[in-house]
C-alpha angles and dihedrals in degrees: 000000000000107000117197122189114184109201143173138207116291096002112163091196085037086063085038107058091042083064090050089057092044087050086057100048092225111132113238133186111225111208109194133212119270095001101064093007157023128227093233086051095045078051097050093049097040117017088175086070106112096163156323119000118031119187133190139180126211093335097311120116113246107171146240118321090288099069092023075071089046097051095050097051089045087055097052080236091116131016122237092213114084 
């Protein structure tokens, strides 16, 4: 399983969902604006990107930290009890 984040500067859900993954004990690779990638570029891959985070797996498009969360419960990979 190949896990992108794609991240910028400053970012709370960006810190969140690193804790998710880590949470998860999956490795991940985190690619930051302006520094791996452009806005226009993040768009172009992946139109459905409406903000910050973006994860994918495995190439498919999963979404901001809401349904990063979602994936990963869904998954059995986290739990959603404290």
């Amino acid at each position: 399983m190949e896990i992108i984040i794609y991240t910028m500067k400053g970012c709370g859900h960006c810190t969140r969902i690193k804790e998710l993954i880590h949470r998860a004990n999956v490795p991940y690779i985190e690619k930051k604006l302006d520094i791996d990638f452009t806005r226009e570029e993040l768009l172009e891959m992946y139109p459905k990107a409406n903000g910050y985070p973006v994860m994918t797996v495995d190439g498919e498009f999963i979404g901001s930290l809401v349904e990063s969360v979602k994936y990963f419960v869904e998954k059995g990979m986290v739990s959603s009890r404290k």
